[in-house]
N, C-alpha and C positions, 0 to 999 in steps of 0.2 A: 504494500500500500504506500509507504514512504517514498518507494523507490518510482511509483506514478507521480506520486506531487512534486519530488526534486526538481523540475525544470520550469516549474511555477513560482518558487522560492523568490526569487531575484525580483519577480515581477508583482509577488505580493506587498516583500519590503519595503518595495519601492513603494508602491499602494498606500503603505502602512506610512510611511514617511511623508507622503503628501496628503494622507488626511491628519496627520498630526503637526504639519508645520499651518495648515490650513485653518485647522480650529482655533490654533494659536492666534495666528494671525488677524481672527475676528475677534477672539475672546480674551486674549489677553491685555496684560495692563497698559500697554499701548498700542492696542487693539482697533479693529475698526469700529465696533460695540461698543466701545468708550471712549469716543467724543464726545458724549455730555457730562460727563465726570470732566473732560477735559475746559471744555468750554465756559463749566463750573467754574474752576478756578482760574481759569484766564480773566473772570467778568469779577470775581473779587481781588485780584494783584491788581487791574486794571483799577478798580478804586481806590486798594490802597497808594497804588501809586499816585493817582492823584491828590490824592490827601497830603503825599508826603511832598509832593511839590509847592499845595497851596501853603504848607507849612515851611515849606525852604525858603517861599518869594514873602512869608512874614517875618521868617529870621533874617532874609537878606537886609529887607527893608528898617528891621533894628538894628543893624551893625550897619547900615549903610547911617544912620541917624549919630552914630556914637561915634563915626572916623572924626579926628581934628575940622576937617574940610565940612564940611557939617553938622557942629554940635549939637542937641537938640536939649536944651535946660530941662526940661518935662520929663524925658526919657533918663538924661541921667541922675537926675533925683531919683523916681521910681528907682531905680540900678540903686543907686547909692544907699537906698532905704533898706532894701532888700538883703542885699548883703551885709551892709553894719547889721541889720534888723530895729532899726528905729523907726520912728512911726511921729505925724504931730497928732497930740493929745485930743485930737475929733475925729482920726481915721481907726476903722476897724480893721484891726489886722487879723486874717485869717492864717494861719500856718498850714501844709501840705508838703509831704514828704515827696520830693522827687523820685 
């Protein structure tokens, strides 16, 4: 009986190896089946990334306030509050740990 299927062998493996690279290739982690897992988190980096921008162009915009060429009195009081930790005696100071 073996000795009928031996020349099938080669062509079953084969068989056997392109239903298993196949399935993978739909079902796996980077699969054709999961682009919405994908798209998923493309569509939240995509947010966080712009959050972390609108917050780059506010930090820019305070250091661009604090160069010599620029002083801004306002801002470095606020600064200068904060770090001494002093306060005038009608502002509420809230403390928050970074």
């Amino acid at each position: 009986m073996f000795a009928r299927l031996r020349p099938y062998l080669p062509t079953a493996a084969l068989a056997f190896l392109i239903v298993y690279f196949g399935f993978h290739a739909f079902t796996g982690e980077r699969g054709l089946l999961s682009s919405t897992q994908r798209d998923a988190a493309l569509a939240a980096k995509s947010q966080e990334l712009a959050q972390l921008r609108t917050q780059r162009q506010d930090l820019e915009a305070r250091a661009k306030l604090l160069r010599d060429s620029s002083l801004s009195a306002d801002l470095l009081e606020e600064r200068a509050r904060s770090l001494l930790g002093f306060g005038h005696p009608n502002d509420y100071v809230i403390r928050v740990k970074p």
